[in-house]
C-alpha positions as a Markdown table, in Angstrom:
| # | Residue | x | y | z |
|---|---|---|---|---|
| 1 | Unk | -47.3 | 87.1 | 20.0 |
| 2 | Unk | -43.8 | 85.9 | 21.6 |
| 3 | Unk | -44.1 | 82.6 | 23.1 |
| 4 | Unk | -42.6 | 82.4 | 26.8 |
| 5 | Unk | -39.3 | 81.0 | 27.5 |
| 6 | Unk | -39.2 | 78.0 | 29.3 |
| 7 | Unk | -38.5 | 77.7 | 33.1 |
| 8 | Unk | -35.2 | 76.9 | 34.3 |
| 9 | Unk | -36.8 | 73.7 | 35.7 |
| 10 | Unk | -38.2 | 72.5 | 32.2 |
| 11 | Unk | -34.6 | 72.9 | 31.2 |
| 12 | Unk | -33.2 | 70.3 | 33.7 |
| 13 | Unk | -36.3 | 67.9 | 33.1 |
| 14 | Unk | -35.3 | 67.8 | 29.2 |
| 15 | Unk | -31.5 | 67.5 | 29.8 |
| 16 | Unk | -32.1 | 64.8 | 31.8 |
| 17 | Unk | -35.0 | 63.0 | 30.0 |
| 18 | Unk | -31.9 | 61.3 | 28.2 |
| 19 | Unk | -31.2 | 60.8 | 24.9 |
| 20 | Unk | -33.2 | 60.9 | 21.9 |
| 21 | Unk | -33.0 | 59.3 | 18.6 |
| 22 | Unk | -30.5 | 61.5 | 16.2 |
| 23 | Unk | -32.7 | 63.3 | 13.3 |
| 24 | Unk | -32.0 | 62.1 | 9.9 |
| 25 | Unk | -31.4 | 64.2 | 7.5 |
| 26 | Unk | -33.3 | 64.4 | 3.5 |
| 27 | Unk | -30.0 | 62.1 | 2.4 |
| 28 | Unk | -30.6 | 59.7 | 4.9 |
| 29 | Unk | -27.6 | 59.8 | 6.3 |
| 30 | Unk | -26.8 | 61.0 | 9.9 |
| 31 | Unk | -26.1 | 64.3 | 11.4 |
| 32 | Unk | -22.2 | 64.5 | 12.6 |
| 33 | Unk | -22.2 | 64.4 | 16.1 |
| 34 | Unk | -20.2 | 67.4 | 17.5 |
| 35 | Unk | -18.5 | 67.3 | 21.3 |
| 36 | Unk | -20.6 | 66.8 | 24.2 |
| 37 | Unk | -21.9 | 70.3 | 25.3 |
| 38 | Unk | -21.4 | 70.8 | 29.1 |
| 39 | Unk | -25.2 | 70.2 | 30.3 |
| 40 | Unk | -25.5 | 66.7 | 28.9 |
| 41 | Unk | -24.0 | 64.4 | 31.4 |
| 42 | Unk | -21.1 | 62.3 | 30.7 |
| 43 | Unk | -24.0 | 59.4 | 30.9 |
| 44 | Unk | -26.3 | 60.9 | 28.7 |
| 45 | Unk | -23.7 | 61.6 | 26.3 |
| 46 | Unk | -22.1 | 57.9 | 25.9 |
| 47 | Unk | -25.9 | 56.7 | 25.6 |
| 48 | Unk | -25.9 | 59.0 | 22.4 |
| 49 | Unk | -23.2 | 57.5 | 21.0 |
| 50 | Unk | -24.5 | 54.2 | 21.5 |
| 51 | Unk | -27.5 | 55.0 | 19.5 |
| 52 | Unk | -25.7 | 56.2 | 17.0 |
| 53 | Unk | -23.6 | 52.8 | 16.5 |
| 54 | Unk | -26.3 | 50.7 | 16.3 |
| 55 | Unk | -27.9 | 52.9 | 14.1 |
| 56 | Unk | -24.8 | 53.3 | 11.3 |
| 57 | Unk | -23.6 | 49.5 | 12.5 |
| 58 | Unk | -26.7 | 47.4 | 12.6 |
| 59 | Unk | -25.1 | 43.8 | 12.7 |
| 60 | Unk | -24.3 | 42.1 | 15.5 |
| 61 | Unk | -20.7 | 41.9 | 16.5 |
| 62 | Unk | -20.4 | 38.1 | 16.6 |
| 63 | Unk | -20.9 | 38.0 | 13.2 |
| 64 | Unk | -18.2 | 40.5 | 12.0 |
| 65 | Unk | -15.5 | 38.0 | 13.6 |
| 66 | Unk | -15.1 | 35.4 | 11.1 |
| 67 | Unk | -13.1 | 33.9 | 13.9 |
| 68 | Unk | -15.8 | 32.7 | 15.8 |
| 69 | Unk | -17.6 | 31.5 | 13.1 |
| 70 | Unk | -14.6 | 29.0 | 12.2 |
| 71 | Unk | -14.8 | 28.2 | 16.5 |
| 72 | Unk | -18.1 | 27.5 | 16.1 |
| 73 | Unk | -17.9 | 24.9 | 13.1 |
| 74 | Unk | -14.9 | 23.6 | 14.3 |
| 75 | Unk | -16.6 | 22.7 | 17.6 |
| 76 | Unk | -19.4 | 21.2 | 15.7 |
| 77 | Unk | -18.0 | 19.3 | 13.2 |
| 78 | Unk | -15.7 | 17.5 | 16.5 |
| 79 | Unk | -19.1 | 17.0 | 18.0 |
| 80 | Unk | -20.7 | 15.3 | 15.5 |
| 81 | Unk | -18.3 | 13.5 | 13.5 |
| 82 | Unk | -20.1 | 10.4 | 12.6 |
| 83 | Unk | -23.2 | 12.7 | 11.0 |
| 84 | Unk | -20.7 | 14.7 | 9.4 |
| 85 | Unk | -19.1 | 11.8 | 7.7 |
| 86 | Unk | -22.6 | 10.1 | 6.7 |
| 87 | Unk | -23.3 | 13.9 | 5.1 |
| 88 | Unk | -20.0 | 13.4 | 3.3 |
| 89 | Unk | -20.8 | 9.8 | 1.7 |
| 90 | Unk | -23.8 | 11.2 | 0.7 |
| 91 | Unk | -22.7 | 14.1 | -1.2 |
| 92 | Unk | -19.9 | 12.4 | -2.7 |
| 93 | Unk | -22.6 | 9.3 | -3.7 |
| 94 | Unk | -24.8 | 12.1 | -5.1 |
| 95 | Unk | -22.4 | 13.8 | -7.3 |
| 96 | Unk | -21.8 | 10.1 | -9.2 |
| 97 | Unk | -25.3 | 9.8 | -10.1 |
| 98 | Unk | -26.8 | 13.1 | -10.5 |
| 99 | Unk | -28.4 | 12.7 | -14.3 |
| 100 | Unk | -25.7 | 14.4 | -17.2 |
| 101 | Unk | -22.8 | 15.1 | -14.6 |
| 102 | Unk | -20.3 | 14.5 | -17.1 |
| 103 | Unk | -21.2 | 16.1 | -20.8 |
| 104 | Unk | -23.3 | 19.8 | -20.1 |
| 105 | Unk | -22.6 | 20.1 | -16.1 |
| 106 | Unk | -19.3 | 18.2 | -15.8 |
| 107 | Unk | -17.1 | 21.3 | -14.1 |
| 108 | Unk | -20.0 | 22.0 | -11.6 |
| 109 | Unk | -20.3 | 18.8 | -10.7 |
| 110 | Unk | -17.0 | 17.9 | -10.5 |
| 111 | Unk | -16.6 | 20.9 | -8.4 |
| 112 | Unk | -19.1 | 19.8 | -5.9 |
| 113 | Unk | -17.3 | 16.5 | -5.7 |
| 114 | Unk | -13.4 | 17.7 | -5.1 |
| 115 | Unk | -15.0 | 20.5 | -2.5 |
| 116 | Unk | -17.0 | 17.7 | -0.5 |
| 117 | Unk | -13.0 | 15.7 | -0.3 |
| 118 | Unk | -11.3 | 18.9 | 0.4 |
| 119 | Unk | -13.7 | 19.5 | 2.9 |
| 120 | Unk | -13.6 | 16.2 | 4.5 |
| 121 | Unk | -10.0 | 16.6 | 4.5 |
| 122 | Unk | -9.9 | 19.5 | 6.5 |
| 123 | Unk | -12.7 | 17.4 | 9.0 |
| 124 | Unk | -9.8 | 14.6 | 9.4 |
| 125 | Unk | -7.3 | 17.2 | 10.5 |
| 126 | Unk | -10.0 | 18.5 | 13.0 |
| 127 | Unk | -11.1 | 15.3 | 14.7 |
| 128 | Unk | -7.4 | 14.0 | 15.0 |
| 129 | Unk | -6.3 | 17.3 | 16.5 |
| 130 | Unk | -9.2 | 17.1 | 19.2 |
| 131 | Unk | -8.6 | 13.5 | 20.0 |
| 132 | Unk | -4.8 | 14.0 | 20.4 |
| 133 | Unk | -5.8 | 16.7 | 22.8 |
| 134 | Unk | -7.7 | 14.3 | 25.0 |
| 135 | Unk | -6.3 | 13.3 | 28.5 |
| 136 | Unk | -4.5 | 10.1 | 28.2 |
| 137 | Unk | -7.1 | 8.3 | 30.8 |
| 138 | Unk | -10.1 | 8.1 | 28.1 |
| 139 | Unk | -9.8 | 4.9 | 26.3 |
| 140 | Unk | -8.9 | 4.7 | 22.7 |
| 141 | Unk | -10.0 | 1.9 | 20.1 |
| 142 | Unk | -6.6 | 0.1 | 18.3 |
| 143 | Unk | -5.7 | 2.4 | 16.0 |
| 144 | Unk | -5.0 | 0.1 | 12.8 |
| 145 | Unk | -1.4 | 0.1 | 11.0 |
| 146 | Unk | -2.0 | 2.4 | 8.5 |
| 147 | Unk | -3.2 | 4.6 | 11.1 |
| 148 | Unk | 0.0 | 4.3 | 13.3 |
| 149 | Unk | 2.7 | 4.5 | 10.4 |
| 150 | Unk | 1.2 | 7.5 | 8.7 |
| 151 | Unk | 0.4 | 9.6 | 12.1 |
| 152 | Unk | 3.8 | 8.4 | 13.2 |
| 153 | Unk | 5.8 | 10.4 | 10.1 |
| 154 | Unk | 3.0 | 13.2 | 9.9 |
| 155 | Unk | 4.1 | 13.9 | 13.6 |
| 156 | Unk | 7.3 | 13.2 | 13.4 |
| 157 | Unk | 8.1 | 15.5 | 10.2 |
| 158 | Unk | 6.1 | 18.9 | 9.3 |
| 159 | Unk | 7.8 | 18.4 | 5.8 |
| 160 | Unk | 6.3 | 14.7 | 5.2 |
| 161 | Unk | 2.8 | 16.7 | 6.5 |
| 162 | Unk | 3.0 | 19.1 | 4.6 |
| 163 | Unk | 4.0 | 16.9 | 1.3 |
| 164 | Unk | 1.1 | 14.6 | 1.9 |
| 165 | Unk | -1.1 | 17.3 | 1.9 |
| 166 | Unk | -0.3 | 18.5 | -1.0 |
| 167 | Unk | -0.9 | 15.3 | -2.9 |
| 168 | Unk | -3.9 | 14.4 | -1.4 |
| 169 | Unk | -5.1 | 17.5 | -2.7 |
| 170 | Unk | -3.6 | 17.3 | -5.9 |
| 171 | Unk | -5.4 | 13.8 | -6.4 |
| 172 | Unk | -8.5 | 15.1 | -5.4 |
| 173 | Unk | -8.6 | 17.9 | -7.9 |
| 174 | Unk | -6.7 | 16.6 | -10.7 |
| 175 | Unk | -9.8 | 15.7 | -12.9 |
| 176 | Unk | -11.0 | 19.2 | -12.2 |
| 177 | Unk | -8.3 | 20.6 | -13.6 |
| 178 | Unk | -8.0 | 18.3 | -16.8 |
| 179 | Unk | -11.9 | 19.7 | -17.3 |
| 180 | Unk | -10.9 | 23.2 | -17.3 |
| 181 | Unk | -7.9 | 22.4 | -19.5 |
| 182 | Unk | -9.5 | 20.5 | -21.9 |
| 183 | Unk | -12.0 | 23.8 | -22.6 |
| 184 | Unk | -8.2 | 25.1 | -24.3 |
| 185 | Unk | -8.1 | 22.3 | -26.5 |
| 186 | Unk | -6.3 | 19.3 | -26.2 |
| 187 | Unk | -2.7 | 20.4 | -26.6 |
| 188 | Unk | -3.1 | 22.4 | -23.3 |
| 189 | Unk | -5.4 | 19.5 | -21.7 |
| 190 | Unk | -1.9 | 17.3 | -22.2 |
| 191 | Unk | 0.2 | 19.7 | -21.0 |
| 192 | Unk | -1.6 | 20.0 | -17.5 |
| 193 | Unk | -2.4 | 16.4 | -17.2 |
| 194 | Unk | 1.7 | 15.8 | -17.4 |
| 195 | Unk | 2.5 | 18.5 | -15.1 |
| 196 | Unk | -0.4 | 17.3 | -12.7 |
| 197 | Unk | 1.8 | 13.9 | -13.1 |
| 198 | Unk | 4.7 | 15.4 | -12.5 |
| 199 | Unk | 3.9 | 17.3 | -9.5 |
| 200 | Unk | 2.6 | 13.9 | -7.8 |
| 201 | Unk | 5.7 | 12.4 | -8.8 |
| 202 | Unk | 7.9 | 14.9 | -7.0 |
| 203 | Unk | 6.2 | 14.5 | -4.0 |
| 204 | Unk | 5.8 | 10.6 | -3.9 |
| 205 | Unk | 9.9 | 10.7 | -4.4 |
| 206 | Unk | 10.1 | 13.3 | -1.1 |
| 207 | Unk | 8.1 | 11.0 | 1.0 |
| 208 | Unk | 10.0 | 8.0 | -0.3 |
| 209 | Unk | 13.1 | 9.8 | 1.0 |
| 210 | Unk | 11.6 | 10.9 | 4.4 |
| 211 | Unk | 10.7 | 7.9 | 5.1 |
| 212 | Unk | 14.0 | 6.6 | 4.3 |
| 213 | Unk | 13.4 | 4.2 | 1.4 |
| 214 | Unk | 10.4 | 2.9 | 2.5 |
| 215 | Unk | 8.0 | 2.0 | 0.1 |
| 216 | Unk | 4.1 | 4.6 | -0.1 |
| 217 | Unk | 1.4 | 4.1 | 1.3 |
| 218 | Unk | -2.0 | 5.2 | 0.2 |
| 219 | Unk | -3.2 | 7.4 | 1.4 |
| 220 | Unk | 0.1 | 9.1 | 3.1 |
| 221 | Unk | -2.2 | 11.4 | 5.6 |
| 222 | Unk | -3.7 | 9.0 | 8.7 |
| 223 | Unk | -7.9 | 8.1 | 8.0 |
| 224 | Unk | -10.6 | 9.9 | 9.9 |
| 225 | Unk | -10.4 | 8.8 | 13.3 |
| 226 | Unk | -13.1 | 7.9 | 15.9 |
| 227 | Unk | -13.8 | 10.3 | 18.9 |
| 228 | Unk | -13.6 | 7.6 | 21.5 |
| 229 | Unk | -16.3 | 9.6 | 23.7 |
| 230 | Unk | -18.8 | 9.2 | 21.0 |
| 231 | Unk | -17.9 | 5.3 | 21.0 |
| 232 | Unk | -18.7 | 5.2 | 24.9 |
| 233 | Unk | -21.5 | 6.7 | 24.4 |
| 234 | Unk | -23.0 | 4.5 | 21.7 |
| 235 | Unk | -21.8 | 1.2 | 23.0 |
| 236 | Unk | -24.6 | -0.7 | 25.0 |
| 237 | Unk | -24.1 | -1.7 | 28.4 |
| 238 | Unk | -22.1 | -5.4 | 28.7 |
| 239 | Unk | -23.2 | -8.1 | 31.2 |
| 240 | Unk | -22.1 | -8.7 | 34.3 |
| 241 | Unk | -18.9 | -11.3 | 32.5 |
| 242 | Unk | -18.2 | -8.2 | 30.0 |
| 243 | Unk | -19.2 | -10.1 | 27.6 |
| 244 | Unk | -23.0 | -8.8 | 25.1 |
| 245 | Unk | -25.7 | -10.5 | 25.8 |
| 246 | Unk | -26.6 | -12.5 | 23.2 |
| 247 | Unk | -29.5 | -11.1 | 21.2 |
| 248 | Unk | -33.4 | -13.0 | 21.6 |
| 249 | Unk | -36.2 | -12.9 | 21.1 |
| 250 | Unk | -37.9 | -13.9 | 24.4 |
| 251 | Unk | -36.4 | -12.3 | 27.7 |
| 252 | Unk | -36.7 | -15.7 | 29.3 |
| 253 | Unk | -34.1 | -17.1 | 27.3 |
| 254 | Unk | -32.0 | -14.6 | 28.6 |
| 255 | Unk | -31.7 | -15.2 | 32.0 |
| 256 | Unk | -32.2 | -18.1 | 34.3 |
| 257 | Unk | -34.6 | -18.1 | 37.7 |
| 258 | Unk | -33.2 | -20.3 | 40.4 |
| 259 | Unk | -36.7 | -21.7 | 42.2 |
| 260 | Unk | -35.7 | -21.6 | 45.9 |
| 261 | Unk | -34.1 | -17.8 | 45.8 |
| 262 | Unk | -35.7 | -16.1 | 43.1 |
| 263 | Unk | -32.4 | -14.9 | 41.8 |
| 264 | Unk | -32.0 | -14.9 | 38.0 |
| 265 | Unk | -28.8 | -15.7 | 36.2 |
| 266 | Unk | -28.0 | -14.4 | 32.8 |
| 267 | Unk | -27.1 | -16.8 | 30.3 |
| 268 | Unk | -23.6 | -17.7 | 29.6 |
| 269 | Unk | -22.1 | -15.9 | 25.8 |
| 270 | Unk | -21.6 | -18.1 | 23.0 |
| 271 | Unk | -19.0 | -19.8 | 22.0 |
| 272 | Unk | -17.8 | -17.5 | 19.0 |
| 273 | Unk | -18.6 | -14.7 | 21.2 |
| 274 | Unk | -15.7 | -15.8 | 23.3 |
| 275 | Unk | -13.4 | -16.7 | 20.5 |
| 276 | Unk | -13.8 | -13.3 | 19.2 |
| 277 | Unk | -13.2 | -11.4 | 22.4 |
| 278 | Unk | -10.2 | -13.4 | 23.0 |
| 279 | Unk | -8.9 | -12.5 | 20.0 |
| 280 | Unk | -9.7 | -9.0 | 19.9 |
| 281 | Unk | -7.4 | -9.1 | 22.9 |
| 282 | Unk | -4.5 | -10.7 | 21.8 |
| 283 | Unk | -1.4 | -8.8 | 20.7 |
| 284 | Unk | -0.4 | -9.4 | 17.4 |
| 285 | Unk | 3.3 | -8.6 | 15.9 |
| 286 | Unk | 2.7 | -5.8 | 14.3 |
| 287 | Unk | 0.7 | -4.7 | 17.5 |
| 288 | Unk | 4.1 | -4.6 | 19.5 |
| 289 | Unk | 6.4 | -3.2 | 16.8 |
| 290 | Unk | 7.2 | 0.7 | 16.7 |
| 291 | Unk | 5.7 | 2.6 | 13.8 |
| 292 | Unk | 8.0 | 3.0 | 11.4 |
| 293 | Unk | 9.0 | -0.8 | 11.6 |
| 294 | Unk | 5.4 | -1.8 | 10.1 |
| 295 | Unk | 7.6 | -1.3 | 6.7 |
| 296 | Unk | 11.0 | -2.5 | 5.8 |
| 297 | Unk | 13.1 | -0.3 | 4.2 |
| 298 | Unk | 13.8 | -0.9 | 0.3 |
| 299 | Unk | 17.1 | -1.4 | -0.9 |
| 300 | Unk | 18.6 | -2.4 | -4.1 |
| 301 | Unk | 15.4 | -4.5 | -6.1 |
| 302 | Unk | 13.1 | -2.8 | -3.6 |
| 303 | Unk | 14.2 | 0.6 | -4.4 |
| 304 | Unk | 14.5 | 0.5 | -8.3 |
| 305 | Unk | 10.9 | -0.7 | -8.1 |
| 306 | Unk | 9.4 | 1.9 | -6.3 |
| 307 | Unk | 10.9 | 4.9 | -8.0 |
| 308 | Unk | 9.9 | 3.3 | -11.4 |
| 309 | Unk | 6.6 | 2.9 | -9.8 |
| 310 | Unk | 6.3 | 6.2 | -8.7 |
| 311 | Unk | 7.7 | 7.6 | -12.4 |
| 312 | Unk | 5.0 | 5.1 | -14.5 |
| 313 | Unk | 2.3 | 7.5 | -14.4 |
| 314 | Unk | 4.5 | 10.6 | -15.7 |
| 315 | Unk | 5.6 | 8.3 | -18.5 |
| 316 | Unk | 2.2 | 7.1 | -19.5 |
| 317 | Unk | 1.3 | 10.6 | -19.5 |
| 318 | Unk | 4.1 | 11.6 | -22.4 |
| 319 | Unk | 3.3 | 8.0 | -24.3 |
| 320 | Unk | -0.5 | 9.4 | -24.5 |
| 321 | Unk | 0.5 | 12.7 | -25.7 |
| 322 | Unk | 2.8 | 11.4 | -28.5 |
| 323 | Unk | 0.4 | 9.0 | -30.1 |
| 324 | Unk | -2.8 | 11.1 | -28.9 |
| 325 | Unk | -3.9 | 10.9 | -32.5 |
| 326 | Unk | -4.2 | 7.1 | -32.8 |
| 327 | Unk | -6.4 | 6.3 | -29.5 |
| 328 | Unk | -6.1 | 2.6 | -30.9 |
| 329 | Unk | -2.2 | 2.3 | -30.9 |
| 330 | Unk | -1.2 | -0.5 | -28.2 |
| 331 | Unk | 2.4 | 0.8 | -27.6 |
| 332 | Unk | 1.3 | 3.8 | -24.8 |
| 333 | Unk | -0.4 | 1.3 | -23.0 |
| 334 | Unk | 1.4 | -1.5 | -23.1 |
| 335 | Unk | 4.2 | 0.8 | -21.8 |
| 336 | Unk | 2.6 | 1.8 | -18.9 |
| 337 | Unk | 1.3 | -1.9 | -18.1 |
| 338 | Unk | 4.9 | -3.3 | -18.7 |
| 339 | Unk | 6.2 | -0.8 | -16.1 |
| 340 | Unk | 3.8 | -1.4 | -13.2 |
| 341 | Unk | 3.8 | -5.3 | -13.9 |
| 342 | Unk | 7.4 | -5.1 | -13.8 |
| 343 | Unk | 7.7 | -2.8 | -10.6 |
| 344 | Unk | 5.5 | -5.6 | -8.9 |
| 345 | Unk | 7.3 | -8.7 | -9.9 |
| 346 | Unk | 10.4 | -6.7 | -8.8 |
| 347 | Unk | 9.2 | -5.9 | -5.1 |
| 348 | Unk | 8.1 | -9.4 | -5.0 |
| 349 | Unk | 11.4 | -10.4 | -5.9 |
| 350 | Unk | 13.2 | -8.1 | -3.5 |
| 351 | Unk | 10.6 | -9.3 | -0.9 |
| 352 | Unk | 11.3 | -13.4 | -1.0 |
| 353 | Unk | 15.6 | -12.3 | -1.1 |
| 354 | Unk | 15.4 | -9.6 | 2.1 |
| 355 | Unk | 12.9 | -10.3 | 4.5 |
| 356 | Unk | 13.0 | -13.5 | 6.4 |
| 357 | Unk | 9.9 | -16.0 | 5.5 |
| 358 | Unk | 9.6 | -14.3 | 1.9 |
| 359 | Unk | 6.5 | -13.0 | 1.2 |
| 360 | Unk | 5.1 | -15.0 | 4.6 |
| 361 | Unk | 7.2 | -12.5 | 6.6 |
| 362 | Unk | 5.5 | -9.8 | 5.5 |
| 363 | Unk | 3.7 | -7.2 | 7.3 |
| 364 | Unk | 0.2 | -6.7 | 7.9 |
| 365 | Unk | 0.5 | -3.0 | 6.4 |
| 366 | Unk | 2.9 | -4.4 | 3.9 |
| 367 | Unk | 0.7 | -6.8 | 2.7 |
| 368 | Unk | -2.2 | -4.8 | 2.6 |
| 369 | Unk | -0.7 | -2.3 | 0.6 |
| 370 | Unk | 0.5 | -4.9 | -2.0 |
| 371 | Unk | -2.7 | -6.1 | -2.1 |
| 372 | Unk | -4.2 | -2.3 | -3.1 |
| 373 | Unk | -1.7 | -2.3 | -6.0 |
| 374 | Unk | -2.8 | -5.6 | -7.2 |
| 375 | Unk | -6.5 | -4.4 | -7.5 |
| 376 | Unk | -5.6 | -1.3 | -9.3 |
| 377 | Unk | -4.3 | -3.2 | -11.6 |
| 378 | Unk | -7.4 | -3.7 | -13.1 |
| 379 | Unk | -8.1 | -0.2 | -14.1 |
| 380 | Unk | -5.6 | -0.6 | -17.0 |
| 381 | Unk | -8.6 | -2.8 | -19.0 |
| 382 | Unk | -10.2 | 1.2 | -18.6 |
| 383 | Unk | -7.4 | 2.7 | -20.5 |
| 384 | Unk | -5.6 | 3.5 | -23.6 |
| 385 | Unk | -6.0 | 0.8 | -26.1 |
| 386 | Unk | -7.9 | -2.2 | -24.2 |
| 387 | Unk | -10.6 | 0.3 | -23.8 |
| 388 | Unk | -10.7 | 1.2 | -26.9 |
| 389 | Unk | -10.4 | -2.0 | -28.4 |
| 390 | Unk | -12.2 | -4.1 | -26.3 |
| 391 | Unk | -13.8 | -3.1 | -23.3 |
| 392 | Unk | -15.4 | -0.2 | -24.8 |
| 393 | Unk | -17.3 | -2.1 | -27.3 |
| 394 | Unk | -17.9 | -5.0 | -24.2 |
| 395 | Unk | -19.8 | -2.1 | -22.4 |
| 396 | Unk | -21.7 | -1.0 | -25.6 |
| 397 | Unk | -23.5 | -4.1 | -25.9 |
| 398 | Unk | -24.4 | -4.7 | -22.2 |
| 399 | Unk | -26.0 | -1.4 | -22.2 |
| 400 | Unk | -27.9 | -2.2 | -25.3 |
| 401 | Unk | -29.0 | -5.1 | -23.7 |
| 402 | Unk | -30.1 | -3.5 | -20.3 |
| 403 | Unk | -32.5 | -1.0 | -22.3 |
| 404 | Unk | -36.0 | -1.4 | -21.7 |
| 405 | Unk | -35.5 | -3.8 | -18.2 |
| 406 | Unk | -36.7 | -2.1 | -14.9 |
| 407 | Unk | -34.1 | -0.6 | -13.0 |
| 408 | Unk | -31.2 | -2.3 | -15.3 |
| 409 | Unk | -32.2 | 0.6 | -17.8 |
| 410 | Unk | -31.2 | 3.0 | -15.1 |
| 411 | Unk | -27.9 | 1.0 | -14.2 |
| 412 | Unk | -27.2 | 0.9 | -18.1 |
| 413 | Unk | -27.9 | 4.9 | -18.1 |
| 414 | Unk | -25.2 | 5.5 | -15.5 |
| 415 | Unk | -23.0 | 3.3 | -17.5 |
| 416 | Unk | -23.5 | 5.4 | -20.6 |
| 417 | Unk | -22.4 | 8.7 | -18.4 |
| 418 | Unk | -19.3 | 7.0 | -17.4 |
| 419 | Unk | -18.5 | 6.1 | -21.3 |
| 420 | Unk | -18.4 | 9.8 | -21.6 |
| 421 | Unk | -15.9 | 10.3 | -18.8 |
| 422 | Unk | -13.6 | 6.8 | -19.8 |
| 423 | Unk | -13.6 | 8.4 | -23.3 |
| 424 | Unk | -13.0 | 11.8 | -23.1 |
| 425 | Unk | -10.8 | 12.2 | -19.1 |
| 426 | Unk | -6.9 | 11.0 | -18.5 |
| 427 | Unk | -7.7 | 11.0 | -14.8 |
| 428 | Unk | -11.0 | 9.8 | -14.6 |
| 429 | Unk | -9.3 | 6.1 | -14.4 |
| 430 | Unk | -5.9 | 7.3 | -12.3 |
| 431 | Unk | -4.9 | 5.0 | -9.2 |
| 432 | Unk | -1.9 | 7.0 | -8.3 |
């Protein structure tokens, strides 16, 4: 039996009823969609189409534009800069005490570490580029020195940017590196530790001559700076003087009630409260001087020192890998000592002949800066042959006699780990 056709009506009701899911073939995949026929409606026919891209495309399109996605973090990481840098400590804290970081999981570990600076890094760049875009009306803390003279250069000179970039990442890797070398053995471990040095070198001798002979800095980029509308925020109110209410405990103490009126007066600040504001208002030297006058040029003395302070670490580096087979031979280390003991006492010298007042006349940045060099001079009773001859054994006893004491036997574990990195690491005790 034939089956009727269908009315011409039925056929308009079915065009019409819009469209309908495309059939699937036994594959899976879809049917290829010829051109519209004439009855569908132009309508009808770009709903089809639609179907069909969400079907064959079923992500969203935000998240095919890795564009945003870098917007999005960008905008969050400015937001919330203070919890982002809390993250960071934390990270970089954890990967110094996670149990066997440096013997089965050094490289992963080490990984974490340099990823968490690289990525705080990139955080500094964004925070200082949203706070430069800030109208000039919203109040700014003091920047410090260091803060001025580096931002100063960095703005000033895309090459000097650029340079410090590179060697701030080059410092935070560098032990990463000597971990995969060292996998090759130890002749290739040597060779990319002196290269590493090398590298650094060449760029601390292009900032030296940017900057026109003025001596480094660490670091060479500016420090993480503070969004000052997350400081407004945070700060509590100030009393009617501008001064903070002293803290209490009892609200009476904070206020006075005059008994005919009613009215209540606060109490009037301490006396070291008002010191310190006054002070935190005065304008220092430094505070009125431009940028690139926080340092004095080097010349003569000056100069010799700080290129033979910038070239000690490449030539500890060559000492080591000469007389790598006796870890106990003095002369590597007493070369590299000699030549950053020297540098110093030559800067000092250069210092009390050029600048007026001697070492009084100083800088704050200047001083601050000799005054990092003087600490890491310590790190040299970590290397070469004073750690082998006697600090090593120094830290083998105090261990041994940490052992078995509640939570000094977890200090003394951490210790042990470190051993492994002082013995085994070039850069593990680096300070430039």
């Amino acid at each position: 039996m034939k089956r009727p056709k269908a009315s011409t009506s039925a056929q308009g009701i079915l065009a019409d009823a819009g469209p309908r899911a495309p059939p699937v073939t036994s594959r899976g995949h879809l049917p290829r969609i010829s051109s519209p026929p004439s009855q569908l409606s132009q309508h009808a026919w770009s709903l089809k189409m639609e179907t069909v891209r969400n079907i064959q495309n079923p992500i969203p399109p935000v998240l095919l534009q890795p564009s945003k996605w870098l917007s999005i973090y960008e905008d969050f990481v400015t937001k919330n800069a203070s919890s982002v840098g809390q993250v960071e400590s934390a990270l970089r804290s954890l990967t110094y005490i996670i149990p066997g970081r440096y013997r089965e999981s050094e490289i992963p570990s080490e990984c974490v570490h340099s990823g968490v600076q690289l990525l705080s890094l990139y955080h500094d760049s964004l925070v200082s580029r949203v706070v430069d875009r800030l109208p000039s009306t919203v109040p700014r803390p003091p920047p410090t020195p260091h803060s001025r003279y580096t931002k100063y250069w960095t703005s000033r000179s895309s090459l000097y940017r650029q340079v410090a970039l590179a060697l701030q990442m080059l410092q935070y890797t560098e032990l990463l590196w000597e971990m995969a070398a060292r996998r090759r053995g130890q002749k290739t471990r040597w060779r990319v530790v002196i290269f590493i040095e090398f590298a650094k070198a060449v760029c601390r001798l292009l900032l030296l001559r940017l900057t026109n002979s003025r001596p480094l800095v660490s670091p060479p980029l500016p420090e993480r700076e503070v969004d000052p509308r997350t400081t407004e925020e945070e700060e509590p109110r100030s009393d009617w003087n501008g001064m903070d209410t002293p803290v209490s405990e009892r609200s009476s103490d904070l206020s006075w009630t005059m008994p005919r009126t009613g009215l209540s007066l606060p109490s009037l600040p301490n006396v070291n409260d008002v010191s310190n504001y006054l002070i935190s208002k005065v304008l220092t030297a430094d505070d009125i001087k431009p940028p690139k006058a926080l340092l004095h040029r080097a010349t003569g003395q000056g100069q010799l020192a700080e290129v033979l302070y910038i070239l000690r670490p490449v030539v500890y580096a060559m000492a080591m890998q000469k007389w790598r087979g006796d870890r106990r031979s003095w002369r590597p280390w007493l070369i590299g000592f000699g030549m950053e003991y020297g540098c110093r006492q030559l800067a000092k010298r250069d210092f009390r002949e050029r600048v007026a007042g001697g070492l009084r006349g100083l800088t704050g940045l200047e001083r601050e800066e000799l005054k990092k060099r003087g600490w890491s001079m310590g790190w040299w009773m970590m290397r070469g042959a004073f750690y082998e001859n006697i600090t090593k054994s120094w830290l083998h006893s105090l261990t041994g006699k940490m052992k078995g004491k509640p939570l000094l036997d977890l200090v003394g574990s951490v210790v042990e780990d470190y051993e492994y990195l002082w013995d085994n690491f070039y850069f593990s005790t680096a300070t430039l």
